[in-house]
Biotite code that builds the C-alpha atoms (Angstrom):
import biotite.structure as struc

atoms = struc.array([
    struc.Atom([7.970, 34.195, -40.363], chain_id="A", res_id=1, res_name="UNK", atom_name="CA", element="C"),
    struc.Atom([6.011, 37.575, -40.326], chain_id="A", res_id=2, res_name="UNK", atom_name="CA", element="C"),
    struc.Atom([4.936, 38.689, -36.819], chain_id="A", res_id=3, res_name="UNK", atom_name="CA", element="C"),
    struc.Atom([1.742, 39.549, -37.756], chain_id="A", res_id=4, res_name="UNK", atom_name="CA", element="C"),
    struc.Atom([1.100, 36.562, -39.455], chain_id="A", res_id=5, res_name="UNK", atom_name="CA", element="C"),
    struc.Atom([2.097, 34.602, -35.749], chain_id="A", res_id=6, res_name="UNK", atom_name="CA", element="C"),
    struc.Atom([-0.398, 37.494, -33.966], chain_id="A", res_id=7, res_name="UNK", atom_name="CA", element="C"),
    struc.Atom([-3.031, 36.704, -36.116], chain_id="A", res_id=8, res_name="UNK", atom_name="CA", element="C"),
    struc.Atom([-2.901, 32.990, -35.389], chain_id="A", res_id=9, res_name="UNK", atom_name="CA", element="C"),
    struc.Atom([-2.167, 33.313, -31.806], chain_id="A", res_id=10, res_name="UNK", atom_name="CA", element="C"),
    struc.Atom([-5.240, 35.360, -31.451], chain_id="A", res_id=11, res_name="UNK", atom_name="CA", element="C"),
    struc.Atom([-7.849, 33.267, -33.469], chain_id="A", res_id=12, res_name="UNK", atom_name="CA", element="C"),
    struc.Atom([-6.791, 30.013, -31.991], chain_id="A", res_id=13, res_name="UNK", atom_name="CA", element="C"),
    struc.Atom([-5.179, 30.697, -28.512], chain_id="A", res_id=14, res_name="UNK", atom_name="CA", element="C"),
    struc.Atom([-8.504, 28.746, -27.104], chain_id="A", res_id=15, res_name="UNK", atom_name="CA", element="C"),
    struc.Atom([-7.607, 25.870, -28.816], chain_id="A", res_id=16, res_name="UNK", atom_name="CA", element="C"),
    struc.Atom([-4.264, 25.421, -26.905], chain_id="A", res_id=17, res_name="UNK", atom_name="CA", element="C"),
    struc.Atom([-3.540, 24.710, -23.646], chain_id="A", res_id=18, res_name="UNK", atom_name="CA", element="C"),
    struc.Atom([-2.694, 28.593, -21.834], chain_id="A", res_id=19, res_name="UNK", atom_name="CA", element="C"),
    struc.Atom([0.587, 27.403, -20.357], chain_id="A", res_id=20, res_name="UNK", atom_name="CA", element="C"),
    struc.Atom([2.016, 25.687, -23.859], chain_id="A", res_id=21, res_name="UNK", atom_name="CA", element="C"),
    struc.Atom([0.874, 29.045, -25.502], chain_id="A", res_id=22, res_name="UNK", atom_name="CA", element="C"),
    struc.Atom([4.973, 30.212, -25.668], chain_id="A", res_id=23, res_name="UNK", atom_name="CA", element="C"),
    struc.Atom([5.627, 27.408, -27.093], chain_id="A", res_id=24, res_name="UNK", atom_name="CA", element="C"),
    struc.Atom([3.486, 27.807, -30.145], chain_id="A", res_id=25, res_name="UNK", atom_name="CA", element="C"),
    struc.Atom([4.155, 31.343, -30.368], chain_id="A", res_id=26, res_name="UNK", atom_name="CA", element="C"),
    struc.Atom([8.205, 30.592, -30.332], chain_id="A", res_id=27, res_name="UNK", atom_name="CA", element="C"),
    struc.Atom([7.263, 27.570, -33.067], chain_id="A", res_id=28, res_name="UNK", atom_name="CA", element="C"),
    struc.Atom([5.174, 29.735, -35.316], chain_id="A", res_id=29, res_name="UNK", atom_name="CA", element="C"),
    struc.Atom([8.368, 32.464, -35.372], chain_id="A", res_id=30, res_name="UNK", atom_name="CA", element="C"),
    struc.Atom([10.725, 30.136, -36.715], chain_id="A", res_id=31, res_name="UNK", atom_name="CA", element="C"),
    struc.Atom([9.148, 28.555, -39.567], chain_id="A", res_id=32, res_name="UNK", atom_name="CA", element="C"),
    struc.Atom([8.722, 29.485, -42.527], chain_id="A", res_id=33, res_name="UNK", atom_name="CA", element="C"),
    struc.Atom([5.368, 30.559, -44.726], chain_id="A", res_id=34, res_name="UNK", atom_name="CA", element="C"),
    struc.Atom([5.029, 26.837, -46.139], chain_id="A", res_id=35, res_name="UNK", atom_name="CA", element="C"),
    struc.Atom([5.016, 25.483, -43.090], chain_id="A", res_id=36, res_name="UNK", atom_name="CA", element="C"),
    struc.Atom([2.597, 27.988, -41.767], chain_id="A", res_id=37, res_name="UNK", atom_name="CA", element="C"),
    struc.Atom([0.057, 26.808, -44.276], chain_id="A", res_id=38, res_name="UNK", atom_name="CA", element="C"),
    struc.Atom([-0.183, 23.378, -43.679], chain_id="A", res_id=39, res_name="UNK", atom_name="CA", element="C"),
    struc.Atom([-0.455, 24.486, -39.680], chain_id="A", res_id=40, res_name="UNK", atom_name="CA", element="C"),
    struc.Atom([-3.409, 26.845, -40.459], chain_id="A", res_id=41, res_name="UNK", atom_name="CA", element="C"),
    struc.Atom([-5.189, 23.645, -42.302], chain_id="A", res_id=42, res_name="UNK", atom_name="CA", element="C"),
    struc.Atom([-4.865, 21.567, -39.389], chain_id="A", res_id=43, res_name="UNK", atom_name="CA", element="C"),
    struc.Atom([-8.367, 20.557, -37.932], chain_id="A", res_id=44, res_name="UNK", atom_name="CA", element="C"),
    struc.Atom([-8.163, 21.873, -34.757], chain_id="A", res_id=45, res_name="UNK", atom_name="CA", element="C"),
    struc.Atom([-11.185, 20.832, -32.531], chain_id="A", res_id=46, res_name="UNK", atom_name="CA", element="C"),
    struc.Atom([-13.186, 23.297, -30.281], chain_id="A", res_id=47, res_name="UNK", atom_name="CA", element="C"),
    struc.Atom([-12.945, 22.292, -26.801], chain_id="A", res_id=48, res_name="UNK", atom_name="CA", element="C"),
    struc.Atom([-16.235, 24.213, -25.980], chain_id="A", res_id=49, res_name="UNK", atom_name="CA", element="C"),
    struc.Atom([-18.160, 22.269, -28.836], chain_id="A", res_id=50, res_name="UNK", atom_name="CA", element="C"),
    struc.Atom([-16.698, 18.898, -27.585], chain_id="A", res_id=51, res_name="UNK", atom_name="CA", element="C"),
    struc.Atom([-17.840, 19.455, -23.892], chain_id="A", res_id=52, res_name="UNK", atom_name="CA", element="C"),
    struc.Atom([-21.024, 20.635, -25.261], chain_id="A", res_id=53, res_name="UNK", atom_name="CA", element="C"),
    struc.Atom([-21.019, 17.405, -27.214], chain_id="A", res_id=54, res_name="UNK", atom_name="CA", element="C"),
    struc.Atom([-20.127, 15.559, -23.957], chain_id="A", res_id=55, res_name="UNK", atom_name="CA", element="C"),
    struc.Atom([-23.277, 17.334, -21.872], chain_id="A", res_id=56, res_name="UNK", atom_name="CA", element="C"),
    struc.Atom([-25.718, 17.104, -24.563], chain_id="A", res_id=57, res_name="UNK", atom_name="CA", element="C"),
    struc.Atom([-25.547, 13.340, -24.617], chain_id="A", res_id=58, res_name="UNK", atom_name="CA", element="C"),
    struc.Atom([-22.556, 12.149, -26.515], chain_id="A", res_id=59, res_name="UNK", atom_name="CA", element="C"),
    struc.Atom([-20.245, 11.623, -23.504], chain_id="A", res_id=60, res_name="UNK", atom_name="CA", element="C"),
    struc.Atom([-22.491, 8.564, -22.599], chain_id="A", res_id=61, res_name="UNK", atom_name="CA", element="C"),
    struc.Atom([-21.736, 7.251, -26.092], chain_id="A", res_id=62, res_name="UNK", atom_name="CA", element="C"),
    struc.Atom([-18.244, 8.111, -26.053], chain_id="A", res_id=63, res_name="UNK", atom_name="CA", element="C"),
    struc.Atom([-18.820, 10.695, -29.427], chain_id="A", res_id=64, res_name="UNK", atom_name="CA", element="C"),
    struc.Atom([-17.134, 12.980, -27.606], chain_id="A", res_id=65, res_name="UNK", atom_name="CA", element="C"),
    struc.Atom([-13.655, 10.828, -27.262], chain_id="A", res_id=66, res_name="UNK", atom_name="CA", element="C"),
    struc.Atom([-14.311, 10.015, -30.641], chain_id="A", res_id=67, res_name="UNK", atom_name="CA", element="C"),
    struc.Atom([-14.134, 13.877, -31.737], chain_id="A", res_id=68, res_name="UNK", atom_name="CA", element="C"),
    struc.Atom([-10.926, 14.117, -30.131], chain_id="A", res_id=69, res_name="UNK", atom_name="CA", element="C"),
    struc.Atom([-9.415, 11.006, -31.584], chain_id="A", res_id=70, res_name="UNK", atom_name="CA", element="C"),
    struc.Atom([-9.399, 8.535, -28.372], chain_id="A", res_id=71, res_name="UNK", atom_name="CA", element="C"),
    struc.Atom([-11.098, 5.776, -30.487], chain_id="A", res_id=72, res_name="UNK", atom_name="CA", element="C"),
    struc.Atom([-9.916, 3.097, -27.706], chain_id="A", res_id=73, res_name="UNK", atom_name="CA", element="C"),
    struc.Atom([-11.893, 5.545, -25.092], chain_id="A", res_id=74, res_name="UNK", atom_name="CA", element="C"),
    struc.Atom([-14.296, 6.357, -27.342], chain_id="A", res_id=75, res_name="UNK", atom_name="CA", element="C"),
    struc.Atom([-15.045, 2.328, -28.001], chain_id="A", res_id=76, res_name="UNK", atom_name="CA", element="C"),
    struc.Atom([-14.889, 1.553, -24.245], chain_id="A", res_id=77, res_name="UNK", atom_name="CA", element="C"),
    struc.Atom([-17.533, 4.136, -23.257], chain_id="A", res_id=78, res_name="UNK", atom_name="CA", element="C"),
    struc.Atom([-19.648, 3.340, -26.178], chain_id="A", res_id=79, res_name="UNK", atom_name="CA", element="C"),
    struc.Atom([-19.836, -0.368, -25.260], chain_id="A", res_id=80, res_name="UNK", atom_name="CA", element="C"),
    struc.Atom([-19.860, 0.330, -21.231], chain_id="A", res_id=81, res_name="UNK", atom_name="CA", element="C"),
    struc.Atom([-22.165, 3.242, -20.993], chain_id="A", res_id=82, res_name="UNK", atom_name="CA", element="C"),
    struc.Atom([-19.613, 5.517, -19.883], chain_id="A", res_id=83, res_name="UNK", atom_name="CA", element="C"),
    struc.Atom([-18.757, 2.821, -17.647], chain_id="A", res_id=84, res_name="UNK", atom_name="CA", element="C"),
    struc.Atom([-21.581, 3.229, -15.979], chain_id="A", res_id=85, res_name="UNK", atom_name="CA", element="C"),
    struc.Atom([-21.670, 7.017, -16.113], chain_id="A", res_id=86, res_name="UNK", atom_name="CA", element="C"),
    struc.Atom([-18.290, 7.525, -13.741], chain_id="A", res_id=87, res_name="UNK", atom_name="CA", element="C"),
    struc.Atom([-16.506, 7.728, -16.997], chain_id="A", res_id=88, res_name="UNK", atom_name="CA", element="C"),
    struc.Atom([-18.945, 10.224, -18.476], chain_id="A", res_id=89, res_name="UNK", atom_name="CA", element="C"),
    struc.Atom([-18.559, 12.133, -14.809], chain_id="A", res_id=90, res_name="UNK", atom_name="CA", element="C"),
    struc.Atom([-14.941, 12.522, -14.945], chain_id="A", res_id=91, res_name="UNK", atom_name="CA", element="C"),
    struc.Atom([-15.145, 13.744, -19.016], chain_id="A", res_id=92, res_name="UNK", atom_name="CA", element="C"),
    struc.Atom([-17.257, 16.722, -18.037], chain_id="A", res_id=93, res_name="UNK", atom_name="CA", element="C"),
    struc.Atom([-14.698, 18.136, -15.459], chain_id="A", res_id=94, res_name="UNK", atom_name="CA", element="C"),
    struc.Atom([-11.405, 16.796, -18.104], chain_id="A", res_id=95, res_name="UNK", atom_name="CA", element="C"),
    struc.Atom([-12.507, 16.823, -21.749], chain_id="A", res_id=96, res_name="UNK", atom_name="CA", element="C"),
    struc.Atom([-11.760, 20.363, -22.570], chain_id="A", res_id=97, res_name="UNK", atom_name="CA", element="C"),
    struc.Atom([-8.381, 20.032, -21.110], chain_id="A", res_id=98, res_name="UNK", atom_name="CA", element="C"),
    struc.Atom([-7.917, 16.925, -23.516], chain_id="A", res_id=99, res_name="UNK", atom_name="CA", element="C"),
    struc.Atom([-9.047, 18.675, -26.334], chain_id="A", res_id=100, res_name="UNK", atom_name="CA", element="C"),
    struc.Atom([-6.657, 21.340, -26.119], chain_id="A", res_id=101, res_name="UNK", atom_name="CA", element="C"),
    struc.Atom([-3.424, 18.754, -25.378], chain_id="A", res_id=102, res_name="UNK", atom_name="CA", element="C"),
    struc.Atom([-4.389, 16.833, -28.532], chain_id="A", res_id=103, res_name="UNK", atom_name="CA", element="C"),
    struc.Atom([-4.907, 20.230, -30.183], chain_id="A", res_id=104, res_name="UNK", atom_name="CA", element="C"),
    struc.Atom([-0.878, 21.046, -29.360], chain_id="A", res_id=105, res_name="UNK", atom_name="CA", element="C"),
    struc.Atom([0.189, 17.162, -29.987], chain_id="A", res_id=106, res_name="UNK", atom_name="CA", element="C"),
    struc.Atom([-1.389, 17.792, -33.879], chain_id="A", res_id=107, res_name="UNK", atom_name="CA", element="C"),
    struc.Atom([0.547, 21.072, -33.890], chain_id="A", res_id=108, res_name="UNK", atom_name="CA", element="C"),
    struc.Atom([3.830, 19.615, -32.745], chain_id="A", res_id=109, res_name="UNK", atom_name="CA", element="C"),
    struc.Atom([3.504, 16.775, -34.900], chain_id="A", res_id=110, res_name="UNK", atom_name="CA", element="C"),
    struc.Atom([3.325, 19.509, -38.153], chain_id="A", res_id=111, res_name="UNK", atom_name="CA", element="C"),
    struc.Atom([5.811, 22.021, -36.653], chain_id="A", res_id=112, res_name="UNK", atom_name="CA", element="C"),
])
C-alpha cells in the first residue's frame, strides 16, 4: 500500500490505538492492499477521550460507558449494581481509556 496513504491514517487515528501496538498497525497497514484499506478506514473506531468523558459525566454509574466499548456483560453488571457500588465506576475512570484503545486494535486486527 501507498506510504502516504499509511501516514495519513497513522496520524488521524494514532489516539485511538494503544502507543506501544502503534508498529504493529503501521507494519499491518504496509502490507495490505487498497481494498483492504477501505474497509479499515470504515471501521467505527471509538474515542477514548469521549468514552471517559462519558464515564465522568455520569454514564460510568450506568455502565453506558462499557456499553460504548462493547463490554455488554460489564456494561449489564454495572447497570444493574450501580457500578457495584461505585468501586467499579472508580476503577473505570483510571482504566477505560486504556480499554478503549485495546478494543480499538482487537477491531483492527480482526479486519487486517
Amino acid at each position: 500500500m501507498d506510504a502516504q496513504k499509511v501516514d495519513m491514517f497513522m496520524m488521524t487515528m494514532s489516539n485511538k490505538f494503544p502507543s506501544e501496538k502503534l508498529m504493529i498497525v503501521r507494519d499491518k497497514l504496509l502490507a495490505m492492499d487498497d481494498s483492504k484499506f477501505y474497509t479499515i478506514q470504515a471501521i467505527n473506531y471509538r474515542d477514548p477521550t469521549i468514552v471517559l468523558v462519558v464515564s465522568l459525566v455520569g454514564g460510568g454509574v450506568l455502565g453506558i460507558d462499557r456499553f460504548l466499548i462493547g463490554d455488554i456483560g460489564l456494561g449489564v453488571l454495572k447497570l444493574l449494581t450501580a457500578g457495584c457500588c461505585g468501586i467499579f465506576t472508580l476503577i473505570d475512570y483510571f482504566m477505560i481509556m486504556n480499554r478503549t484503545k485495546e478494543t480499538n486494535f482487537q477491531k483492527f486486527m480482526l479486519n487486517a
